[in-house]
N, C-alpha and C positions, 0 to 999 in steps of 0.2 A: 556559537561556532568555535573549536577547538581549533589554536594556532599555533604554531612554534617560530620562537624569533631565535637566532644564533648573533652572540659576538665574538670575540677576540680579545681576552685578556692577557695582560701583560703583569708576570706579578710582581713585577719590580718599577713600574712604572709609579705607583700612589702609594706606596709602601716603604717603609723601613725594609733594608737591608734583611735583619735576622727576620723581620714577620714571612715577606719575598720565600727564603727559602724556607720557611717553618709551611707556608700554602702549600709551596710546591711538595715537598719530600711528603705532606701529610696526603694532598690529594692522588700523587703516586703511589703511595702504600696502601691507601684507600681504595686505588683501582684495582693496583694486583693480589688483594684479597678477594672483590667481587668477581677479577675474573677465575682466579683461581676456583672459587664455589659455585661459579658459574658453570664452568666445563666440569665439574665433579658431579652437579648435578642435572647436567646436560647426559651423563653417563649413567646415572641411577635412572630420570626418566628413560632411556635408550634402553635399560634391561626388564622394563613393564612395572617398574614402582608408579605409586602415587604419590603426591604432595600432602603429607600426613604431619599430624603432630608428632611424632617418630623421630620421622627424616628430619622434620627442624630443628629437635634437641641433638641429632647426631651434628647435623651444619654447625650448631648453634657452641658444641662445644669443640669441633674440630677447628673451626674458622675464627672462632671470637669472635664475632659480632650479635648482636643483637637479631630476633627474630622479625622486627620489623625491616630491617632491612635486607635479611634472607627473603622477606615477603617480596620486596622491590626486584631481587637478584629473580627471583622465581617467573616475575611477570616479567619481566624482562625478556626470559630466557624465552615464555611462552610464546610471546611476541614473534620472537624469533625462529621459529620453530614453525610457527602458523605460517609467514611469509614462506618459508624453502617448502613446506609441504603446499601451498598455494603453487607457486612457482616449479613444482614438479608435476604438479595435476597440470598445468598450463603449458609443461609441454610434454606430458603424455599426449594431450590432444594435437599439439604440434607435429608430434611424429607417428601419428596414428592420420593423419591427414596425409602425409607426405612417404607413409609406407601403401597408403589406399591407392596415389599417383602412382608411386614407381610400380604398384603391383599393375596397373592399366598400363604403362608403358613396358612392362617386360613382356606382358601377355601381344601387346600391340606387335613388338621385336621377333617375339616368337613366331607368327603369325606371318611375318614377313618372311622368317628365315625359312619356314617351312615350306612356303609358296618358291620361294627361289631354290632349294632343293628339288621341289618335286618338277618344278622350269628345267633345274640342269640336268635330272633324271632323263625327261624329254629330249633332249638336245644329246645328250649323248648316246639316245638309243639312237636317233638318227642317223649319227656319226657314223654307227655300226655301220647300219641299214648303207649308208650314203658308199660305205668303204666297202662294203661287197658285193655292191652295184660295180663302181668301179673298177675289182678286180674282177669283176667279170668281164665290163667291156674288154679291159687289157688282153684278157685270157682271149677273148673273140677276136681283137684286131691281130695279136701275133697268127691266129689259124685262119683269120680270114680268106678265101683264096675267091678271087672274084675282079668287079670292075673298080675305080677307082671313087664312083659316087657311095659306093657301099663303102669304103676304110674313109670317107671324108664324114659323110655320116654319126660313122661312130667317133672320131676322134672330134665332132662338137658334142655328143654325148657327154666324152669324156672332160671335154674342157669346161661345159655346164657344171660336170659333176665336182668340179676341183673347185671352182668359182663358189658354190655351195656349201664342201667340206670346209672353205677358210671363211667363206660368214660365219656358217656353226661354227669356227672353232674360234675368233673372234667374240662371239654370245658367249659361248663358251666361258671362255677368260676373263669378260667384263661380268657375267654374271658369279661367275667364282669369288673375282674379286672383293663383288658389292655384299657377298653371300659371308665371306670372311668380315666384312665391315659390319655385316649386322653384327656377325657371332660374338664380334671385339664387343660393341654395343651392348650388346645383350649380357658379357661376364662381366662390365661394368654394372650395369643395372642391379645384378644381381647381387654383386658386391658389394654395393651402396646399397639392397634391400636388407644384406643381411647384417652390413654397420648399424644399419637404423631398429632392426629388433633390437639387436643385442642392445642399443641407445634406450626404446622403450621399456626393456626391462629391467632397467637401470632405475629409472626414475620411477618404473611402476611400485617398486619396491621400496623409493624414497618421498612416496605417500603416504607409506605406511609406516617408514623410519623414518624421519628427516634428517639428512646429513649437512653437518653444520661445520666448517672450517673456521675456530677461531684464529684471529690473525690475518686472515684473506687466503686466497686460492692462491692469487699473485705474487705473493711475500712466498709463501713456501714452494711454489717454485723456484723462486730465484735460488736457490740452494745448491741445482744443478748445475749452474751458471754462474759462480760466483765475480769469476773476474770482469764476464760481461755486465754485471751488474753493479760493480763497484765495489765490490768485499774481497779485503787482501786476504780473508781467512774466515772457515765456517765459524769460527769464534766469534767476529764482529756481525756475518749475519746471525748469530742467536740472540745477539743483545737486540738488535731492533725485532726480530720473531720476538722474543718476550716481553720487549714493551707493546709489540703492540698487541699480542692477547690479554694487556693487561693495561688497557689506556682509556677507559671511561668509567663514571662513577656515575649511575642514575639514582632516583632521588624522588620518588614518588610524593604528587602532591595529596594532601591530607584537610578538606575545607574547615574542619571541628577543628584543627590545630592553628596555633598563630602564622598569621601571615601565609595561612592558606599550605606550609609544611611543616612537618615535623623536627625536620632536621637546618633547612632553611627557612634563615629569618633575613629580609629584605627590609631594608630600610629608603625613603628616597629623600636625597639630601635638595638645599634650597635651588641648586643649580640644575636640577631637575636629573641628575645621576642617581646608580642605585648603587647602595654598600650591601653585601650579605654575608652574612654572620654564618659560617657550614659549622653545626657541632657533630664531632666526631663519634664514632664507637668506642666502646673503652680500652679497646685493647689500643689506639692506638691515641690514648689520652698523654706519652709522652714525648707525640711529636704539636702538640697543641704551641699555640702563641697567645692565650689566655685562658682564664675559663669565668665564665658568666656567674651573675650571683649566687646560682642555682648550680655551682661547682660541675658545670657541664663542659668539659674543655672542646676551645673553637677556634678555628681559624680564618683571615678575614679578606675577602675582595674587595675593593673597594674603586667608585667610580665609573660604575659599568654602563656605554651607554649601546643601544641596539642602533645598528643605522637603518634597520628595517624593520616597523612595526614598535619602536619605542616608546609612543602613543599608547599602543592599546595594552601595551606591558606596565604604562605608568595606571591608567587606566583600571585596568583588574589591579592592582598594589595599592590604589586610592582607594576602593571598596572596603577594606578594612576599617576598625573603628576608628573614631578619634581618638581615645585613649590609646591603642597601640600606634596611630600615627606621631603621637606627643610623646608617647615614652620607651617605643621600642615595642619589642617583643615582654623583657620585664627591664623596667628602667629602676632609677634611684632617687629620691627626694631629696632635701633642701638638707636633712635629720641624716641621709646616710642608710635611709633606708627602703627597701625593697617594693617598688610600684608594681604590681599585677594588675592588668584588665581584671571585672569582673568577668565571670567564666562566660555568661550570655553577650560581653562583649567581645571575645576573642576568635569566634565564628569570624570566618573571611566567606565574602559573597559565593567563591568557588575555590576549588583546588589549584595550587598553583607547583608544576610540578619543574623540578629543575634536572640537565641533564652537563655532567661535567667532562668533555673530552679529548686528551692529550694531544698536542700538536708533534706527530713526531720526526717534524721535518725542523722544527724549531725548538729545543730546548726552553724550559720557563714559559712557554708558551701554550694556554689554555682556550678552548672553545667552551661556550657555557649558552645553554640552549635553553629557552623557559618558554613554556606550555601552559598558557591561558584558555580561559574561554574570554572570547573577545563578541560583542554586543554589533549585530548585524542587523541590517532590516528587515522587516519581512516581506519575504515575495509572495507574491499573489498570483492566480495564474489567471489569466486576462487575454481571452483573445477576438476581444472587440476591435480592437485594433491592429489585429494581423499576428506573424509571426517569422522571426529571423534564423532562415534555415543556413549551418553552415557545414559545410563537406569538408572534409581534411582530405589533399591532396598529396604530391610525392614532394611538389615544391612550393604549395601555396596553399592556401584557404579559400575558397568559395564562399563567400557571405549574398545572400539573396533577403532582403527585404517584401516579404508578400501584404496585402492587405487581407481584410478578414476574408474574403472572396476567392483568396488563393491566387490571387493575379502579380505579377512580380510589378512591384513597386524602383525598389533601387538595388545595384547589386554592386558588390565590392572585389576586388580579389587582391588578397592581403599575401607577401610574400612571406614565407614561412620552409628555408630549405637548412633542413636540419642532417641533412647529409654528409658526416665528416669533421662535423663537429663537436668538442670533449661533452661530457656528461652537463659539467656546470653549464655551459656556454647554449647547450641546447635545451637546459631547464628552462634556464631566463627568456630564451627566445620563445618559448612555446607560453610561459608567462604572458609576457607583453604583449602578443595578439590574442590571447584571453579576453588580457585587459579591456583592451582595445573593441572587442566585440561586447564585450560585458557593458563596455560606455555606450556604444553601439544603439542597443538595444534600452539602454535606459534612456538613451536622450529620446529613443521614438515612444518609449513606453510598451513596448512588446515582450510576449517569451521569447527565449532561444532553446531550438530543437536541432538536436545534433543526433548522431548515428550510437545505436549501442555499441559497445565496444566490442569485436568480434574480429579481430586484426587479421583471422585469416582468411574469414570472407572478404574484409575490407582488401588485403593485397591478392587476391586473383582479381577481384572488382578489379582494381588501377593495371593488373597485368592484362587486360581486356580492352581496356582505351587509353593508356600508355606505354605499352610494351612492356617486355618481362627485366629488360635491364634496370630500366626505368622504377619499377615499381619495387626492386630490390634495394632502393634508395631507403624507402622506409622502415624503419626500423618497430619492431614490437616496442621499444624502448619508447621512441618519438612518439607514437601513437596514444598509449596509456597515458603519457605523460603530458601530451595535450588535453586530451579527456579529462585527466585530474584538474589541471591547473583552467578548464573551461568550468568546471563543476564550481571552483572554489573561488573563480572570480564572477561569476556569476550569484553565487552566495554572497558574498562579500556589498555588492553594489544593491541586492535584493532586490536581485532578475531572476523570473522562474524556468528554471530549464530542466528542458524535457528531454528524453533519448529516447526515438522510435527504433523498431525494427530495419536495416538497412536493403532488407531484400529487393529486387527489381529497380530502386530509387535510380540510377541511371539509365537504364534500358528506358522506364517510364517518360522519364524527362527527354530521352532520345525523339520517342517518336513522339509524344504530346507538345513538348513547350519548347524545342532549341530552334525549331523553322519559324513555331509561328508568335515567338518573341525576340528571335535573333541574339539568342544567348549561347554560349560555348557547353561543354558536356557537362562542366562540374557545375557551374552555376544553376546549367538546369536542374541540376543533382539537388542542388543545395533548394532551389524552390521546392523539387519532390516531397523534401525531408521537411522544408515547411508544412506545406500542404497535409505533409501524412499526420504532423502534431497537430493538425485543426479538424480533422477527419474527415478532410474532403474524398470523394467516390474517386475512384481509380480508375473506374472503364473506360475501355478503350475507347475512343470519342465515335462518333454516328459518320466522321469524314473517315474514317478507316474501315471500313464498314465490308468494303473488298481487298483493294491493296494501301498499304503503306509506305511511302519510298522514304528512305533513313540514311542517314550517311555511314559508310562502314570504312573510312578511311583513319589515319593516326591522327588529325587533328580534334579532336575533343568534341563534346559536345555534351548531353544533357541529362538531367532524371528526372525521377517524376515526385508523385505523393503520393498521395492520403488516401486511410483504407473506408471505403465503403466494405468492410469483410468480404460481405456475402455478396452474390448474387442469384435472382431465380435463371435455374437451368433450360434448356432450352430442349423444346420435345424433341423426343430423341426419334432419332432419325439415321438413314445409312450413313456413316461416317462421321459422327455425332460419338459424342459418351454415353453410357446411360446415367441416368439422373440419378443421384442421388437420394436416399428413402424417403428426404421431408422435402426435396424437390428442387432445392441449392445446394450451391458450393462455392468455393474458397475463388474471388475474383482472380487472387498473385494465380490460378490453373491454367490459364489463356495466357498472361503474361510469362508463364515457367513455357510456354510450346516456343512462344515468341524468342525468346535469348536464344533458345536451342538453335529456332534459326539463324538470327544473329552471328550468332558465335560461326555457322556452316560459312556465311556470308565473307563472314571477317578471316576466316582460310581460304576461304575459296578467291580474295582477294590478294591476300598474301603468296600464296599460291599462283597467280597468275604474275605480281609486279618480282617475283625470283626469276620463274622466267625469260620476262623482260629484260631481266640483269642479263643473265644467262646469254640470252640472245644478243643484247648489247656489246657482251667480252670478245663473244664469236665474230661477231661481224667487224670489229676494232682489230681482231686478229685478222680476221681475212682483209681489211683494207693494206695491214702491211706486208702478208703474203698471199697476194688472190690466189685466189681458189674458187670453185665452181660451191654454190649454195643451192641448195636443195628446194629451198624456199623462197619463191617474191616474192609472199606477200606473208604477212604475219597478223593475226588475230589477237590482241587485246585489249583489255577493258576501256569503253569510253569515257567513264568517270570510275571514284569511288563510290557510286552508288549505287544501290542495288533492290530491287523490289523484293517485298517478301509479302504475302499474302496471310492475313490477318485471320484469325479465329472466328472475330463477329457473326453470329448467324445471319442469315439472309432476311430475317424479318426487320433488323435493326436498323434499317437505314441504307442506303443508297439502293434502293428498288430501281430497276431498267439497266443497272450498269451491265456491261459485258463481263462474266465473270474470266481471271486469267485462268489459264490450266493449271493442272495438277501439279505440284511439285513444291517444295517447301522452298527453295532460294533458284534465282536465274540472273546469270550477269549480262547484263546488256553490253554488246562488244561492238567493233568498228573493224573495218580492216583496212591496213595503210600500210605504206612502203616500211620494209625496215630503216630508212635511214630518217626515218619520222619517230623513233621507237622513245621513250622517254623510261628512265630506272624509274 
């Protein structure tokens, strides 16, 4: 397993004065050459060159250094290049999801606007109609000539007809207005459909080029803004813009070469610290503070210790032979003269690659980052004894303990809210309940099965049973970075984990296991997600068989699991599918009908407790100015629960029930005084 540890060196702390700044001034001139060939050949790949013997001898005499380390500068830059082209495909899909929404919600807008058009079209033919009624009566009663029940007659015609024209004009007005509130609605929509092209074809185009800001995005804005950022002149901000497109020096490891690099030779002294010896390029052989017997000039760290991970960094640096442990890289005898391993023993077990990067909020001050292969257990995938399903929430973790049988055993819920908090601070916190689950699962001896990474299925999920504020908590950032750091402590303790498909897993767990184990949504989520890594069947159980009653309220609840794939279809019949050519189909096809209603449910619930608000403000207004209410009695939901009738065919299981009517969702209601009304 490949690891990176990072420390903090100080090059004035275990050093001479002149060595101190011979490190410092050499690893600085050493950075702003690599970045400089860095962006130069960030700009030849950007016009459709290749990495050719060519291009190396032109680096190789423009830059002065050496072709091995144009090699290092090149994968470097590859690196880097692969992640922004990752991260631009990852959110062309981001914004091809979210231009798919706004184009359903403009069409939705439209739809509306056009219906209250063709409403006010109606309404104002009326008007007409209503206004030439009435100057007819007019016209009638001034000629009327007659008894007095004939002009009483018309003159309630007339007051009918007045009463009439000010409701119409009333509808009128309120629908005008709600008609202008779409149209507002609808130029927003629009507006933000058409920020988000022009966003997708931004980035479509930066899959194909990758745009890469050396220095950060952040730093070179601050340009705009100098005084608010603390620069009395563009001059001071160009000094830190150029250090920092030019503040790390990487250092590829090499196993065939000593001490595992080429350039880096590591030594670990008795106090269990490490000294390392950087020999330089030649150009820049006259900022060196020695040079080795083999007239290679270097400059020297010394004392380095990791606070994390120093173990397994001493670890891969003990692998090396005894001969280089006793005399170095090339040491010196008793005579004055020149010790070499032989060549079969200067082989280091693995590559050890070092990565050097300028602090530039601190002067003299160095990060130094070394990348081992560190010796892990192996896991085994084993699920004789169950499996530990865990869900990532907006502010927790789900952990569910199942046995092999899929039955929840023990369930946890680990807080985890990473909401608002800097980058560092929400690494480490997504760490340590890794950890924590990683220890989890080895003290019971089980896999752990968590969800593929799919973040934006994952946030409509949590925008479904946490609301949409709620679920904006989570970040893409938080998400990956949990996943990473479950992957790699899971490896680490050699625990096998596995990532299922995340489809259905709460809907499932909803109706199957939150009633009849009396667990919340994510927990149930979290057994689904077990269940599905052990490959238990999905269908819908034989007590569903007619109806299913499920809660569709904000308080949480459950998922499900494991795929049994398939299943045989069912003869087809009026109001049935037809089957499929070999006779089956995909089980998630009964559960994809199910969410649909769900989700009908989960509006048609929210939809009624607005309402409720609605009517509540009303009637709080009328208690401090009575007025006459239209309404005694008021119709709302008895619970949050609502029956939805289940796909099962009728062969499957509950034979004699009554079956309910037609209709995909029905809320069961109460009627009661309004001053009983609850938000």
């Amino acid at each position: 397993m490949i690891r990176t540890f990072t420390t903090a060196v100080h090059l004035g702390s275990d050093l001479s004065s002149t060595e101190a700044m011979a490190a410092d001034a050499a690893l600085g001139a050493w950075a702003t050459i690599c970045g400089k060939a860095e962006r130069a050949l960030h700009a030849e790949l950007s016009k459709g060159r290749t990495w050719t013997g060519d291009l190396q001898t032109v680096f190789y005499r423009k830059f002065g250094i050496g072709a091995t380390n144009l090699c290092h500068v090149h994968k470097d830059l590859v690196g880097k290049r692969k992640a922004a082209v990752d991260a631009a495909e990852y959110l062309v899909g981001v914004f091809a999801d979210k231009i798919d929404a706004k184009s359903r919600q403009i069409a939705e807008k439209q739809r509306s606007a056009d219906k209250l058009k063709k409403s006010l079209s109606k309404d104002r033919a009326r008007v007409l109609t209503l206004e030439a009624s009435l100057r007819r009566n007019i016209a009638e009663m001034a000629s009327v000539v007659g008894t007095d029940k004939r002009i009483a007659k018309i003159g309630k015609a007339l007051q009918r007809g007045r009463e009439r024209l000010a409701k119409l004009a009333g509808a009128i007005a309120a629908a005008a207005k709600q008609l202008q509130t779409v149209e507002d609605a609808l130029h927003q929509h629009k507006r933000k459909l058409a920020i988000l092209e022009a966003d997708i074809a931004v980035y479509k185009v930066r899959t194909e080029q990758p745009s890469i800001c050396f220095g950060s995005r952040e730093l070179f804005a601050r340009q705009n803004h100098l005084k608010e950022n603390g620069y009395a002149s563009l001059e001071e901000w160009q000094v830190d813009w150029r250090a920092s497109r030019s503040a790390q020096v990487y250092v590829e490891g090499n196993a065939v070469k000593d001490c595992g690099n080429e350039f880096v030779r590591a030594k670990v002294r008795a106090d269990r610290t490490v000294d390392l010896e950087i020999r330089l390029p030649p150009v820049l052989a006259h900022l060196a503070s020695g040079l080795t017997p083999t007239k290679v000039p270097y400059v020297r760290l010394t004392g380095l210790s990791f606070n994390h991970g120093h173990d397994d960094v001493l670890a891969a640096l003990a692998d090396l032979p005894e001969a280089m442990k006793r005399h170095g890289p090339a040491g010196v005898d008793a005579d004055g003269k020149v010790v070499k391993p032989k060549k079969d023993m200067r082989k280091s077990a693995a590559p050890v690659t070092w990565r050097f990067m300028r602090d530039l909020d601190r002067p003299g001050r160095w990060f130094v980052s070394c990348t081992v292969h560190a010796e892990t257990p192996e896991a085994v995938c084993d699920w004789s004894r169950g499996g530990l399903g865990v869900d990532l929430n907006v502010d927790h973790v789900a952990v569910t303990l199942a046995d092999r049988f899929g039955n929840p055993v023990k369930t946890w819920r680990i807080p985890l809210g990473l909401y608002g908090k800097s980058t560092e601070r929400a690494l480490q916190m997504a760490r340590d309940v890794a950890k924590t689950i990683a220890k989890l699962a080895k003290q019971y001896g089980v896999p752990v099965v968590s969800e593929k990474l799919d973040f934006a299925v994952k946030k409509a999920r949590l925008t479904t049973y946490d609301g949409p504020r709620r679920a904006r908590m989570l970040s893409s950032f938080a998400y990956s970075s949990f996943d990473a750091a479950l992957h790699s402590a899971c490896r680490r303790a050699g625990v096998w984990h596995s990532r299922v498909n995340p489809a259905y897993t709460s809907l499932i767990g909803l109706v199957k296991f939150a009633r009849r184990y009396g667990l919340s949504v994510h927990l149930a989520a979290a057994l689904s997600i077990a269940r599905r890594g052990m490959g238990h069947s999905e269908r819908l159980s034989s007590s569903f068989a007619d109806d299913c009653e499920i809660a569709v309220d904000d308080r949480g609840h459950v998922a499900l699991s494991p795929p049994a794939r398939m299943e045989k279809s069912p003869d087809a019949s009026p109001g049935t599918e037809k089957p499929s050519s070999d006779g089956r189909r995909h089980v998630w096809k009964r559960w994809g009908r199910l969410s649909g209603r769900v989700k009908a449910a989960r509006a048609a619930r929210s939809r009624a407790s607005a309402k409720a608000r609605d009517l509540a403000r009303r009637l709080s207004a009328a208690a401090k100015s009575p007025a006459r209410l239209d309404d005694g009695l008021v119709a709302v939901p008895a619970s949050g629960r609502t029956r939805v009738r289940s796909e099962t065919p009728s062969g499957a299981g509950g034979a004699g029930r009554r079956k309910p009517s037609c209709g995909s969702t029905r809320d069961e209601g109460r009627l009661c005084p309004p001053t009983g009304l609850s938000a």
